[in-house]
Structure formats: C-alpha cells, structure tokens
C-alpha positions in Angstrom: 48.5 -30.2 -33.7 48.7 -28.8 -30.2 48.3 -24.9 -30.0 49.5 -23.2 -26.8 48.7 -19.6 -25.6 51.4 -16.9 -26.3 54.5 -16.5 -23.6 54.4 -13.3 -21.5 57.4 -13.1 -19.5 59.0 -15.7 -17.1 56.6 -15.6 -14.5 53.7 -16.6 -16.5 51.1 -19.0 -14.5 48.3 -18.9 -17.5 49.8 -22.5 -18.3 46.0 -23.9 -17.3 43.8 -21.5 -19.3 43.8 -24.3 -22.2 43.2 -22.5 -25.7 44.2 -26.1 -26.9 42.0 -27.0 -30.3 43.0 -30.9 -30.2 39.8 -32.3 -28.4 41.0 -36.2 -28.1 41.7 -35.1 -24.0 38.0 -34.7 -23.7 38.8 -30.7 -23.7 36.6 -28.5 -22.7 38.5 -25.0 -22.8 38.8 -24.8 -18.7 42.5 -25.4 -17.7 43.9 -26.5 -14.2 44.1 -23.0 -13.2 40.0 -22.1 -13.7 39.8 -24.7 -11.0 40.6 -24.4 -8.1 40.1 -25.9 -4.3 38.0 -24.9 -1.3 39.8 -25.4 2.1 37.8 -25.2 5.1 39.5 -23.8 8.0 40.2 -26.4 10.7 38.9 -29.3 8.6 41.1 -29.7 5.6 43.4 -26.8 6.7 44.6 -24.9 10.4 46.6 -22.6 10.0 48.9 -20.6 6.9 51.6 -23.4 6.3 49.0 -25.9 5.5 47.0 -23.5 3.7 50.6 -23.4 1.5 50.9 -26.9 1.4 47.4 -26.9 -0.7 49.4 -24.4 -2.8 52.4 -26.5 -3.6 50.4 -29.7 -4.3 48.4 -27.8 -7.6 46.0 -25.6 -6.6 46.3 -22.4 -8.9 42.9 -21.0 -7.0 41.5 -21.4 -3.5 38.6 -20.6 -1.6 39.2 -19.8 1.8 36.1 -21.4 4.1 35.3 -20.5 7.5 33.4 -23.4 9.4 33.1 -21.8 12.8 30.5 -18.9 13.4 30.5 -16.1 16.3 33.5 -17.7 18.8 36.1 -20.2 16.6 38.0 -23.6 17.4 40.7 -25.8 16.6 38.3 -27.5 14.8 35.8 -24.4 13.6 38.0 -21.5 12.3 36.5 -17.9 11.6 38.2 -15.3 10.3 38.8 -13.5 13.3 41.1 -16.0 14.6 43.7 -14.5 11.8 45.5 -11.2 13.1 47.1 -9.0 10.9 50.4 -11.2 10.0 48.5 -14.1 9.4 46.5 -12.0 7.3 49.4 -10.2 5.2 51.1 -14.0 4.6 48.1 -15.2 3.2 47.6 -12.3 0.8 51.5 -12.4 0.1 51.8 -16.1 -0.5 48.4 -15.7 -3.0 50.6 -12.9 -4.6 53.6 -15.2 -5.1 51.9 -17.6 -6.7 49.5 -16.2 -8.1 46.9 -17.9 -6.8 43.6 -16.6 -6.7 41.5 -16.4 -3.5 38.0 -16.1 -2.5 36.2 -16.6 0.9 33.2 -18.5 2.2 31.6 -17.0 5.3 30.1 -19.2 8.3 29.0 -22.5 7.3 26.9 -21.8 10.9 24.6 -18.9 9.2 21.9 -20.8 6.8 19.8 -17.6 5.6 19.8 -14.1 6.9 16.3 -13.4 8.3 17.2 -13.8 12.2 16.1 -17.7 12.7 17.1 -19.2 15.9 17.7 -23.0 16.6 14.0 -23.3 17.6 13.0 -21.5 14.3 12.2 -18.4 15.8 13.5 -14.9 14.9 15.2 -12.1 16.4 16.9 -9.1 15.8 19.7 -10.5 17.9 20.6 -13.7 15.4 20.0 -11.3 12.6 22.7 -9.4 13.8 24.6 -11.8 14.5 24.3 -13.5 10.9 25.1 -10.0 9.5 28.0 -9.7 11.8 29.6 -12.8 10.6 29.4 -11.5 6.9 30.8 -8.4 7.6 34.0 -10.5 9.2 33.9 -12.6 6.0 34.1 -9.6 3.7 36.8 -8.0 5.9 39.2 -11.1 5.9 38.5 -11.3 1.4 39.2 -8.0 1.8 42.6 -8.1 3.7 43.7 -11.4 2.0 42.0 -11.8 -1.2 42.2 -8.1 -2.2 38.0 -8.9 -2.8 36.3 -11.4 -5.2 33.2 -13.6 -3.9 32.1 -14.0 0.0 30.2 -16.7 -0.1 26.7 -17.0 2.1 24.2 -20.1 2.6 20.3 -19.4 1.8 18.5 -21.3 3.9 15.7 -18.5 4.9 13.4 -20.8 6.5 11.5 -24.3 6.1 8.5 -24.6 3.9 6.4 -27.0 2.5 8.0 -28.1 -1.4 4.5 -29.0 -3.0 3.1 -25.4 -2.0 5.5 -23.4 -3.7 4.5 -21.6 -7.0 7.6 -23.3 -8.6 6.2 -27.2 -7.7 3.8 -27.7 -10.0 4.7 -27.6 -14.1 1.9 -25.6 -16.6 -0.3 -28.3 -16.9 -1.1 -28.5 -12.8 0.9 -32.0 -12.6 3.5 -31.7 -9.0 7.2 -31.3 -10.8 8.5 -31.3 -7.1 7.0 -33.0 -3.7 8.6 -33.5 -0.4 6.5 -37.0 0.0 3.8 -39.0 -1.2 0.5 -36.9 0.3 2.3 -33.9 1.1 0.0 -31.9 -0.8 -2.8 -32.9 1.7 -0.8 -32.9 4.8 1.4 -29.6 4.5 2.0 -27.8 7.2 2.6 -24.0 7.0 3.9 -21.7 10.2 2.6 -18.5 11.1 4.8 -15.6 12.9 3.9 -13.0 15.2 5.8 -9.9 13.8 5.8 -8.6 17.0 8.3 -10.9 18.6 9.6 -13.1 15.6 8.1 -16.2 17.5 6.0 -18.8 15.7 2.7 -18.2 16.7 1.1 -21.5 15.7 1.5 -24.7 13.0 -1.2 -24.7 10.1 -2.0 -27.9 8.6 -4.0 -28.1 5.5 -5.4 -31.7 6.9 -6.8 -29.8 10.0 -10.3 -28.5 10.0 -11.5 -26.0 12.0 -14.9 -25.3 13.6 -16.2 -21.8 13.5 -19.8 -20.0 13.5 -21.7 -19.8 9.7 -21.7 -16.1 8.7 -24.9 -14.2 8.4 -24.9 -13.0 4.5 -27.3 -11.9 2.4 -29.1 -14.5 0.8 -29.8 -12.3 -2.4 -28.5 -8.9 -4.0 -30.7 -6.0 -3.5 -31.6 -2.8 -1.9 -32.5 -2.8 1.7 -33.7 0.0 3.7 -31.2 0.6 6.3 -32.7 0.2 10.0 -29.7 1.7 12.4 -27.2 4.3 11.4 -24.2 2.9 10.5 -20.4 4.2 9.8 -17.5 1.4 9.6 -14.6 0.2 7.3 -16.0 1.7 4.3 -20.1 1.6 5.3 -21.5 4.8 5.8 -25.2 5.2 5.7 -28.3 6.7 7.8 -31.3 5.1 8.8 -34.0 4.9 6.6 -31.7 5.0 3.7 -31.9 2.4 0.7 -28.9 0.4 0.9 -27.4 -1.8 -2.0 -26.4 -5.3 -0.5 -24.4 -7.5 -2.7 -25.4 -11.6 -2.4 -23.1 -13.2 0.0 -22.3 -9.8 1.8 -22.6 -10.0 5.4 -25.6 -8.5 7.4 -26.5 -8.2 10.6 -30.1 -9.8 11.5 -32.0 -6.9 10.3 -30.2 -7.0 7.3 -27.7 -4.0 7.3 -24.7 -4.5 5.8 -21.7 -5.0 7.9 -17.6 -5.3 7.7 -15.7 -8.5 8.2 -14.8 -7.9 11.6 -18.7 -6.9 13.2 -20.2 -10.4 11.1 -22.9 -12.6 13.3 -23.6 -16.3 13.5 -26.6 -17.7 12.0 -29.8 -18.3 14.4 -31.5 -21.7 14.1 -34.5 -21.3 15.1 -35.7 -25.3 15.5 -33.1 -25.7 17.9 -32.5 -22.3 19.5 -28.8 -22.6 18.7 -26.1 -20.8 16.8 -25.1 -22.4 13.2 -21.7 -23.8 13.8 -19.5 -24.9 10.3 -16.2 -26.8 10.0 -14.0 -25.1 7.8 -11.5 -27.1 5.4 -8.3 -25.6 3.9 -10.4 -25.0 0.4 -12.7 -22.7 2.5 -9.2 -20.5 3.3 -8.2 -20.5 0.4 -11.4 -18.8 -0.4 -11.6 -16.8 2.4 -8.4 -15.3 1.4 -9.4 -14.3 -2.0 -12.1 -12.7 -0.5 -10.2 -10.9 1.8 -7.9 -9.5 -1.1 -10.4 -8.6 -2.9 -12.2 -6.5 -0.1 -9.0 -5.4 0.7 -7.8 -4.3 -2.9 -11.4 -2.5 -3.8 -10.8 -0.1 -0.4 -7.8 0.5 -1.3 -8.4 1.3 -4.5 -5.2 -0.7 -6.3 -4.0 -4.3 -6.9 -2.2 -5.4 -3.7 1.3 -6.2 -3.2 2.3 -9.6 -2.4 3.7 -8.5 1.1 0.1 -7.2 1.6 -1.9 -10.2 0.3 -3.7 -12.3 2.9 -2.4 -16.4 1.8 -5.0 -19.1 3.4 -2.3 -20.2 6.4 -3.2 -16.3 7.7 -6.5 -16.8 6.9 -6.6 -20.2 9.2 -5.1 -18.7 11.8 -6.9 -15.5 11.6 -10.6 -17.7 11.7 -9.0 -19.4 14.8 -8.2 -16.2 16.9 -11.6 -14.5 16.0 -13.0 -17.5 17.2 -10.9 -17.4 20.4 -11.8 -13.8 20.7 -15.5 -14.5 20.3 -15.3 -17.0 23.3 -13.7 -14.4 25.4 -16.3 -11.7 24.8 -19.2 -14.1 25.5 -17.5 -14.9 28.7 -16.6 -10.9 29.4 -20.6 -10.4 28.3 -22.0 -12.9 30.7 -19.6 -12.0 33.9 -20.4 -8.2 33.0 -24.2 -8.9 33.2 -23.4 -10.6 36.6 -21.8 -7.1 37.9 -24.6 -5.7 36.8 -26.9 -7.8 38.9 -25.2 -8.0 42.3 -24.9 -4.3 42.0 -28.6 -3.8 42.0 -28.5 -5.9 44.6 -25.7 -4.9 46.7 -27.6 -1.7 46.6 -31.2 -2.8 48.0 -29.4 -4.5 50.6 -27.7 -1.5 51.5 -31.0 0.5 51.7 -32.8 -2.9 53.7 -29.9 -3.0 56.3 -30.3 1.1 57.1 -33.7 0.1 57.6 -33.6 -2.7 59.6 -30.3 -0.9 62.0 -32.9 1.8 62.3 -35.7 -0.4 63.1 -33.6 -2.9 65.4 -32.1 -0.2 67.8 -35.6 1.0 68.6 -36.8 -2.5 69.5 -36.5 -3.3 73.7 -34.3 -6.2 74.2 -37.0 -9.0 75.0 -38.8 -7.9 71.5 -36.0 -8.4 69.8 -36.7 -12.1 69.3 -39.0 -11.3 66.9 -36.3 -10.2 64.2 -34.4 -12.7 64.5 -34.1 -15.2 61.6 -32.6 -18.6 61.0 -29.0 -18.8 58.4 -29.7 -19.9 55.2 -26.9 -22.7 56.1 -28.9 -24.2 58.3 -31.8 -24.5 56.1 -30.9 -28.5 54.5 -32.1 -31.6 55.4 -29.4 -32.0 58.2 -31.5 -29.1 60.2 -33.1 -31.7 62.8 -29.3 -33.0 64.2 -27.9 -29.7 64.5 -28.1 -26.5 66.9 -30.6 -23.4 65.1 -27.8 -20.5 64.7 -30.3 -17.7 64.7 -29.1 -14.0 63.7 -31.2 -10.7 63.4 -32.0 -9.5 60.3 -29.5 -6.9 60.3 -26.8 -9.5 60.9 -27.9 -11.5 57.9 -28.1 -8.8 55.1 -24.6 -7.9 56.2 -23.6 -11.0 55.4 -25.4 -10.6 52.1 -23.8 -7.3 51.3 -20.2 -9.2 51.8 -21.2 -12.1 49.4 -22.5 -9.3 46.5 -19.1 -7.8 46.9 -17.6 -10.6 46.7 -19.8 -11.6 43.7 -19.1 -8.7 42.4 -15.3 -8.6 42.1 -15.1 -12.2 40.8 -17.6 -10.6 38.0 -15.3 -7.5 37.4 -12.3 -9.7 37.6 -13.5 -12.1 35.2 -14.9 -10.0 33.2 -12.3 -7.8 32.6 -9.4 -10.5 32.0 -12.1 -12.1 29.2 -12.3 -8.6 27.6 -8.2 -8.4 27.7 -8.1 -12.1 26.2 -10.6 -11.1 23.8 -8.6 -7.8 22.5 -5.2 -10.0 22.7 -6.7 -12.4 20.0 -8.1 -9.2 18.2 -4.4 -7.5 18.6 -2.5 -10.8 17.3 -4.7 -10.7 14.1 -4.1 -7.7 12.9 0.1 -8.8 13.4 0.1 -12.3 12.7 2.1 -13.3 9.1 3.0 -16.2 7.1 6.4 -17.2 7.7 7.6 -16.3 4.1 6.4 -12.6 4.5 7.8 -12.2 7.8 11.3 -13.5 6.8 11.6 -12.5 3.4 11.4 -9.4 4.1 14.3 -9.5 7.2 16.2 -11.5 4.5 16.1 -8.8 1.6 17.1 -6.5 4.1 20.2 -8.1 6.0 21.5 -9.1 2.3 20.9 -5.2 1.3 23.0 -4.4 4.2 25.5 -7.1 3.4 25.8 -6.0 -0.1 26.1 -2.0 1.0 29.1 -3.4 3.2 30.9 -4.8 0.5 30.7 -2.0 -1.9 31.3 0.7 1.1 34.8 -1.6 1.9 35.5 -1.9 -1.9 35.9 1.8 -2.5 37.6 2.0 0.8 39.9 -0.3 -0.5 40.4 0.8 -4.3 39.5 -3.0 -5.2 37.3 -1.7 -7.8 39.0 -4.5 -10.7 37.8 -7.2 -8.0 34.8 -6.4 -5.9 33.5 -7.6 -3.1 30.6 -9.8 -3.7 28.1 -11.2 -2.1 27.5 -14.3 -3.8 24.5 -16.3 -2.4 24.8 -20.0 -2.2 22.1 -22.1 -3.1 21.8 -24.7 0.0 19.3 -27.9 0.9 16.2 -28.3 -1.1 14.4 -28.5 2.6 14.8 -24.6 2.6 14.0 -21.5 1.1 16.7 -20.2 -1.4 17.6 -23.9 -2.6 15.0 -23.8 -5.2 16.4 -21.8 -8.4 13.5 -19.2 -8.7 14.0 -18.6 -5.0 17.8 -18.0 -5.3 16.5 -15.5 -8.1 13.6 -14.0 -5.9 16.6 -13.4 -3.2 19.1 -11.4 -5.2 16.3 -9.4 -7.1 14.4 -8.0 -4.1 17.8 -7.5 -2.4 19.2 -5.7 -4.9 15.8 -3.5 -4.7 16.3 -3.1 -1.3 20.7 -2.5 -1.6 19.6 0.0 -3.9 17.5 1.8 -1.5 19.9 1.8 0.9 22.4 3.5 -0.9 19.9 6.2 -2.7 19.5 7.1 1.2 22.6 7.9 1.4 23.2 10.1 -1.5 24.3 7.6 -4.4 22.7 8.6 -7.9 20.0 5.9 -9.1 21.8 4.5 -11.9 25.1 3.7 -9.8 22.9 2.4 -7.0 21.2 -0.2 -9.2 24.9 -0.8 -10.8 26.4 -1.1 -7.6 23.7 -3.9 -6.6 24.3 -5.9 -9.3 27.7 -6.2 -8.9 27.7 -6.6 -5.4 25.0 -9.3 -5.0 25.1 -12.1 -7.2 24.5 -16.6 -6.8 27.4 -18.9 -5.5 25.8 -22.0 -7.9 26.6 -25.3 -6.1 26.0 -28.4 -8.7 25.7 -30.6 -6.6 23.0 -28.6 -4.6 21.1 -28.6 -7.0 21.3 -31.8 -7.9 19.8 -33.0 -4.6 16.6 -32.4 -5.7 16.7 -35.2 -7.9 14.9 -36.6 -4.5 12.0 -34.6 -4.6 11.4 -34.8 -8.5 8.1 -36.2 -9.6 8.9 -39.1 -11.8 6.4 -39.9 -14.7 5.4 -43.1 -14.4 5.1 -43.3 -18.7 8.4 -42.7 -19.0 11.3 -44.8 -17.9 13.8 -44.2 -15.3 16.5 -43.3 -18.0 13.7 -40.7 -19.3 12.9 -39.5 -16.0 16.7 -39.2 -15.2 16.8 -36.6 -18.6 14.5 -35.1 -17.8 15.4 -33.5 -14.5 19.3 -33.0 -16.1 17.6 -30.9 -18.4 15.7 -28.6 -15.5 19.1 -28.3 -14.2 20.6 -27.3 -17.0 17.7 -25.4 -17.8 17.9 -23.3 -14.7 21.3 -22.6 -14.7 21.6 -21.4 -18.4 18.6 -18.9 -16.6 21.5 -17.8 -13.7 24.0 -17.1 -16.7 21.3 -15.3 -19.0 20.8 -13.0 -16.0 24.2 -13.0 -15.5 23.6 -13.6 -11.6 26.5 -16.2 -11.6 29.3 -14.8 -9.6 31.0 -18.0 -8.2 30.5 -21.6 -8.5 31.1 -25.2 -6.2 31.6 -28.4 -7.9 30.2 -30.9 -6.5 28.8 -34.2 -7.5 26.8 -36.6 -5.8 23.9 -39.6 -7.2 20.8 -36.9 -5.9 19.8 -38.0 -2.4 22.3 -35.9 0.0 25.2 -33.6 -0.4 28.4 -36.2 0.1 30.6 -34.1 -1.9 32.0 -36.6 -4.8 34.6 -34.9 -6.8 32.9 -33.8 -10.2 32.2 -36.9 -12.5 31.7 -39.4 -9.8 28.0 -39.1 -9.3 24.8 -38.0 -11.6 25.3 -34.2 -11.2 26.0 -32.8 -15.2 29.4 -30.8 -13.5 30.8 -30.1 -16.7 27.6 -29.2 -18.7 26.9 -26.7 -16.2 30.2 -24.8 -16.3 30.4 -25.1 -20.0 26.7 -23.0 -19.8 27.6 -20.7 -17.8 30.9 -19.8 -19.7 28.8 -20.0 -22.7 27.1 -16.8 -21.4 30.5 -14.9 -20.1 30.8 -16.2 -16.9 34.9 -16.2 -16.2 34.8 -16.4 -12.4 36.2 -19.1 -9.2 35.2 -22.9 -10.1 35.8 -24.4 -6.8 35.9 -28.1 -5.8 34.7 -28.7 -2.0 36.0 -31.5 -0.5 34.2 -34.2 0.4 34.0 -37.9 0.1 37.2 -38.2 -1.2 38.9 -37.3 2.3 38.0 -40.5 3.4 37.3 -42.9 0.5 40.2 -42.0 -1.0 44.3 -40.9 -0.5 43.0 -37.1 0.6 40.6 -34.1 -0.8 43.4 -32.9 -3.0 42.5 -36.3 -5.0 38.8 -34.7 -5.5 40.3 -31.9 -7.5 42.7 -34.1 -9.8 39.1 -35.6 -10.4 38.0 -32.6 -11.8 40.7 -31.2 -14.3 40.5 -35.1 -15.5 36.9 -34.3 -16.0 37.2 -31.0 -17.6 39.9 -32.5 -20.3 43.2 -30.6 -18.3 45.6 -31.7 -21.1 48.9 -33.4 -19.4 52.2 -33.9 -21.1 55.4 -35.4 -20.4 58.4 -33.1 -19.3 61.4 -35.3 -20.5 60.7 -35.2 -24.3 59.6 -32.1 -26.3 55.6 -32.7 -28.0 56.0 -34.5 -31.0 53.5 -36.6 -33.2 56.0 -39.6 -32.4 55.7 -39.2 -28.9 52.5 -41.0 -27.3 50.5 -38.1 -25.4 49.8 -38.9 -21.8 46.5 -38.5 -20.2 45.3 -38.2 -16.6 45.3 -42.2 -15.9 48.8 -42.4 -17.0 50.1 -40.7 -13.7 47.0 -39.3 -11.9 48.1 -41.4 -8.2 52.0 -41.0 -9.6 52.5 -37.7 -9.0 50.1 -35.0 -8.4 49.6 -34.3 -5.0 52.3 -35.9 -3.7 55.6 -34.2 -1.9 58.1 -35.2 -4.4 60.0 -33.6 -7.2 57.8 -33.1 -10.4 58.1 -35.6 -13.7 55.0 -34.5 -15.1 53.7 -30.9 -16.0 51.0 -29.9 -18.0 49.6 -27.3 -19.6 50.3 -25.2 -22.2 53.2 -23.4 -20.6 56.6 -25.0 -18.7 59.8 -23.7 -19.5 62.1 -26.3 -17.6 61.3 -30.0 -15.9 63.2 -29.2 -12.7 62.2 -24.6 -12.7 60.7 -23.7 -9.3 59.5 -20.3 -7.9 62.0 -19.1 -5.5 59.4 -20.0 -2.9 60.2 -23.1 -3.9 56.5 -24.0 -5.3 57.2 -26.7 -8.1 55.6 -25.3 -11.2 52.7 -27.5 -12.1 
C-alpha cells in the first residue's frame, strides 16, 4: 500500500519528499525534490532562460556555480556579470517554482591562505580570494535569499605519508602518495616575511654541519668567564650545574643554542664536521621544544612548536651564517693589518720627504731604489725603473688603502650575509603554520561577512553559510580531519572577530557554527581510494570494504558534529574526479546521504555534472541517475494507483520522457492533481 504525504493547497511542490513505506522502488526516504542540480555558469548554463530551462526539465533545487574568478567570460561566468534584473528574475523564477537555490563561489580560488600560481603567498591573492567570496555571498544573498556559498579547500600541497592522519594506531601507512614517499618527502619552508618559499626540504637530503661541543657528562663546573644569555646567568668562579649533552664552550661553560662551537680535533688540527639525516631533525626539534617550553615555562602551542623541516632549514642558514662570519673575521683581521701598516708608512714617508729635500741633487742617487715590479727573473731584458724612497712608500700607502677598503668592503657585506641568515631563522616557517593561519583567518572573515549580510537582510530562517568543500587529496582540506581542523580553528578565529566587535560570547560561538560548516563532495572523497594502503592479506574485495567503511566512517564524524551544511554527489571508480552520476562508479552515494540524514542533516543534495555531458544525451541525464538511485518512486498519470495496475519504475521511461521538451505522460511522486496541470509559467509539474 502506497502512503502519500498530506495535500496543503494547490500549489504544493512537496510531491518529491517521499514518506512512501512500500520499499520494492529501492526507497530510501529522499524524493526528487531533496535532489537537486548544480549548473555552472557558462558551462552547462549562460545566462537566466537556460538557467529556466534546467527548471522546466525537473530540477526542484539548483545550485548556482560560478566558474570564472576576478574578471568573467562567455565561457567563465562570476556573479558580477548578473546586474540587478538578472538578479531579481533569478530570485523570482526560484520563487515561482519553488525551487531552491544555493551558490558555489570561484571554481578559480582552491584554499584561502593567499597562494599564488608559483605557490607563493600574498596579501594581494588573499584578498583577492576573499573578494570573490564576498561576491558569492552577495549574489546567494540577492537571488537565493541565503543558504550555502560553497568554497574549495585546497590550502596548500603537502606530503600525504607525513600527515598525522596517514598512518592507523598500529604505525602501518593507511594513506601514501607513492611507493617510498615516506623516504623521499619533500616539505616547503616560507619566509613569513614575504609569503615566498624560502627553500624545498627533502627528508632523503643530508646535510653537513659542524659537531656541537656538549658536555660529555652531568656535573658541576666552576664557571671561568661571566656569563648572562637566553636564560644563563652566572659569575665567574661560580659552581655551575651542566646537564650531559648541554653545550659548552671549550672551557666548559654552559652556553645557549645560538653561541654553540664546533668540536677541535686535535690529530688533524681541524674542526669536527657531521652529516645530519632527517632522524637527527627530528631530534633536534624535540630538543628545541623542549628548551623552548622549559623557558617559557608552559607546554607550547602547535603554531609555536619547531617541526624538523624548520629545524633543516634552520641548521642550513646557521651554517650559512657561520661561513659568513668566518669570512667577515678573516677580512676584518686584514683591516686590521694594513692599518698598522698604512700608518708606519705614513710616519716612514714624513721621514724620508724630510730627509730627501735636504739631500743636494747629485746625492740624491743614493735614495733611490729599484720597483718591486722589476724585481723577477725577466730583470736582465728590461730597463731598471728606479724611484726614491719617498716615491715608493707612496705607492705603498695607495695599495694599504686600497687593501684596506676591499677588507672593509668585504668584511662588512660577510657580516650583513651573516645577520641576513641569522634574520631569516628567527622568520622562516613550515608551510602548514604559515598558511593555516592566513587560512583560519580569511574563512573567519568570510564567515563574519555572511552573518553581517544575513542580519542585513532579515534571512535569519536561511543563513548564509560558508560551507567548505572538501577538494583533491593532493591538498590540504581534502583529507577529512583537515576539513574538520579548518572549520574548528575558523570558527575560533570568526568568533574572535565578532567578540571584537561587541557580540556577546555565546552568540559569537552560535553565530560561527552556523555560518561555517563542510560542503561534503562523495566523490571527493572517494578519490583517495588511490592513495589507500592496500593490505596485501586481504583481498582486493576486502581492501575495497575496507576503505568504503573509512568513508562512511568519516562522514557519520561530519554529521555527529553536525558540520554538514551542503552536499555534491558525485561518483567516480577512485582515481580522478570525472563526475559519474551517483551509482555509476564505486563511491557509496547513497550510504553517505542516508548517514548524514540519519544524524538530521536536511539540507541541498546536489548532482554536479560531469561525464554524462558527453557520454551520454546531456548532464540533466546525471540527475535522473540519481533519484533512480535514491528509489524516486514513478507512477503512471493515465490510471489512478491500483494493486491491478503494474507500478512503473525508472527503466520503464527514464530516456522517454524526463528531460525532454515535450508534454508530460509520466509524473511521480506522491502528489499530482491532473496529467496535463501546469504552473502558469508554464513549468509542467513533474
């Protein structure tokens, strides 16, 4: 027996929120009105009339997606190419026919933290990312009366086997990027003083650097200079407590991190020199922390913790700056010299002016003296050039001054080199600091938009949202305990924001919450299906379960959090996003939405076309596909329901009708009051 929703009035469009009990259809409890259609702006659609067109064919929801970014085309919309009519018949044709809209901003911004085309960050691309949000969350605003505005993730590259989140409990990889990538990852450093990347760290890459002095024992030492530096303070004489492994100087004082000396050998009268692996960084970073943590007195925060790609680059730039100041040291001693010099040449040549201008012209001979030039082996075959003495230390006065301003010159640019490298230490950070924390703000600022235009607006039954999409596994935010590391620490920050301007605590944090939140996309997530570490004593079949179940795992997480505030469906077979309509590939669509609705979850399900543009009749097939997955029960119009009438189901007339231009024969769902009723837009009811 077929049970159908109650009627409430004549222009009732709840036909495709199924409460049908008869599961035979495959069922699930989502009609053809939870799902609706993305339409992105150029590619499937240009302009309002073919934006209605989707409407007409069966789509009772749409969201509206923006490919262009900063300046639009024909072929790249953005939502500033929509004036204010455009704007008011979108929002009055949604009205109509009661469809429901939401937006999707840029498909050109992938993450929020400023990243250039060259992987570099600025202030100017974060603004620019930002920008492009706020137009997004004007045009849902204007045209969708709020809802979701979708944004990619994509925060930065990094390494997949050196995230917390690759390995499982046991220490076995759960995710890789390739076979060895574990040995061979490479990590990038920023200077957070112009966004640039400063330098590539490989963990394969060794690095040669002097041996520290340290104590070889733990002990008291009686202190032999006066000493008062990053958390040393003692007086000669003193007894000193020196922990084993601590550094020292050579008479044994301890010292800080930064004032540390090579080992002497003294069998080959040379400094110790060590190459340093990635394990040794990994240490030295712990022992930074540590250091760090006990003068600070508290546990560090993870923004403040040195990782071993800081420490790597940190060992190469002292090492850099220790080569300057050697260099700096040596020319300086060489200034030094030729101005000791330079000054008993000064004193010689008064003496020898005096002396020479006393002398009677044919004495004068006698302090005369041959150029040092001439003083080689080719002296026989050419002419003696001989000078007076005077003459000579002149010319030795002009080379120590000479000598003497290559010295201050080099000198001087070593020292600069040197304090450069010691400058870029103390502002050098691993890429994941650096743009997280440009990220959590630009999606604070986002989210304070959106709730800032939804009072404006009185949209308060449909917010704005920023909904955050979870993009290519090759990026940060892909990964689901990124996604959730994302809206958290935004939220944090949104909540800030808005305390700073006067809002009360509690509706701050409210107001985050609501306004941030995940756009889930199944298929997405089912791309890292690539990277997922088969066990190779299990079968493929058990392997394939296995990973369906971290998916399904992870998004029952989103629900339980209740982080969900828009979903894509889309399929594919786990290698690259090709967009198959929901059913055709390996992605458990239907699961996922059934989890998530488990947990209350009640908002857009939107299929993005793909695939089916090309392979098959159009990308309105792709969502046909879908309410055939989900169970959409279909019915024939030209005989009431009756047990003696065979039902119809989605293969019956799935390329006979829908979609098509022509005048209905079949409607479905649980609501149709005449075969041939229309709106008076003349939108068939389907």
């Amino acid at each position: 027996m077929v049970e159908f929703s109650s009627y409430s009035g004549p222009m009732d469009r709840r036909y495709g929120r199924s409460t049908i009990s008869d599961t035979s259809t495959n069922d699930a409890g989502i009609g053809v009105g939870d799902i609706g259609q993305a339409v992105p702006l150029g590619i499937a659609a240009g302009s309002v009339r073919d934006i209605g067109t989707k409407i007409k064919a069966g789509a009772n929801a749409m969201e509206i997606q923006f490919p262009g970014a900063v300046r639009g085309s024909r072929q790249a919309q953005t939502p500033e190419m929509y004036g204010k009519d455009q704007r008011t018949a979108l929002r009055e044709l949604a009205e109509v026919t009661e469809v429901n809209l939401t937006t999707h901003a840029s498909f050109g911004i992938m993450g929020l933290a400023g990243a250039d085309q060259q992987g570099n960050f600025s202030k100017e691309h974060k603004k620019m990312a930002i920008d492009e949000i706020k137009k997004a969350i004007d045009f849902a605003a204007d045209t969708a009366k709020g809802g979701s505005v979708v944004v990619h993730t994509g925060e930065f590259q990094r390494p997949i086997s050196e995230s917390s989140w690759a390995r499982n409990p046991e220490g076995a990889y759960v995710f890789k990027g390739y076979p060895g990538e574990e040995k061979e990852a490479v990590f990038k450093i920023v200077d957070e003083r112009t966004g640039h990347i400063a330098a590539p760290v490989r963990k394969n890459q060794m690095v040669a650097r002097p041996e520290w002095r340290r104590a070889g024992d733990a002990g008291y030492v009686n202190a032999t200079k006066d000493y008062e530096k990053e958390g040393f303070s003692y007086k000669r004489g003193e007894k000193v407590y020196v922990d084993k492994g601590q550094y020292v100087d050579y008479e044994g004082n301890p010292i800080s991190r930064i004032d540390r000396v090579p080992e002497y050998d003294t069998n080959t009268g040379r400094f110790k020199v060590k190459t340093y692996g990635w394990d040794d960084f990994v240490s030295e970073a712990e022992e930074i922390n540590k250091e760090e943590a006990k003068r600070k007195g508290r546990q560090l925060t993870d923004d403040e913790r040195y990782t071993p790609e800081e420490a790597y680059i940190k060992a190469t730039l002292e090492t850099n700056a220790a080569q300057a100041r050697g260099w700096a040291l040596y020319y300086g001693e060489k200034f030094e010299d030729q101005r000791d010099r330079i000054g008993r040449l000064r004193k010689a040549l008064v003496f020898y002016e005096n002396l020479e201008k006393n002398v009677p012209e044919d004495e004068r001979w006698k302090f005369m003296r041959e150029e040092r030039e001439q003083m080689s082996s080719v002296a026989d075959i050419l002419p003696r050039n001989r000078k007076m003495t005077s003459e000579l230390i002149k010319e030795e006065v002009r080379e120590a001054e000479r000598a003497i301003e290559q010295a201050k010159e080099a000198s001087s640019s070593q020292e600069a080199q040197a304090r450069d490298s010691e400058e870029t230490i103390n502002h050098v950070r691993s890429i994941e600091k650096f743009a997280l924390k440009e990220s959590f703000d630009s999606y604070a600022e986002a989210g304070v938009y959106a709730y800032q235009k939804t009072k404006e607006m009185g949209l308060g039954e449909k917010p704005l949202v920023i909904t955050m999409e979870n993009i290519f596994p090759e990026s940060y935010g892909s990964h689901p305990d990124e996604l959730i590391n994302l809206v958290e620490k935004s939220r944090n920050v949104m909540t800030q924001k808005l305390k700073e301007q006067g809002v009360a605590e509690q509706e701050a944090r409210k107001a985050a919450e609501e306004h941030i939140k995940i756009t889930l996309d199944t298929g997405h997530l089912n791309v890292w299906r690539k990277y997922w570490q088969d066990d190779s004593n299990k079968s493929r079949a058990e392997n394939d379960d296995g990973f369906k179940k971290w998916m399904l795992d992870k998004t029952e997480e989103f629900a339980k959090r209740n982080m969900i505030g828009n979903m894509h469906l889309t399929d594919n077979y786990g290698y690259q996003d090709d967009h198959l309509s929901p059913g055709e590939g390996t992605t458990p669509v239907k699961e996922m939405v059934e989890i998530a609705r488990k947990y209350g979850y009640r908002g857009p399900l939107s299929v993005e076309p793909g695939a089916d543009a090309t392979t098959d009749l159009g990308d309105f097939w792709g969502l046909m596909k879908t309410w055939k997955l989900f169970g959409s029960p279909v019915y024939s119009a030209h005989a009431p329901i009756r047990s003696d009438v065979p039902k119809r189901n989605w293969s019956n007339i799935q390329y006979s009708y829908f979609g098509q231009d022509k005048a209905p024969y079949f409607i479905f769902g649980a609501y149709a009051p005449s075969q041939d009723w229309t709106l008076w837009t003349q939108v068939p009811l389907e």
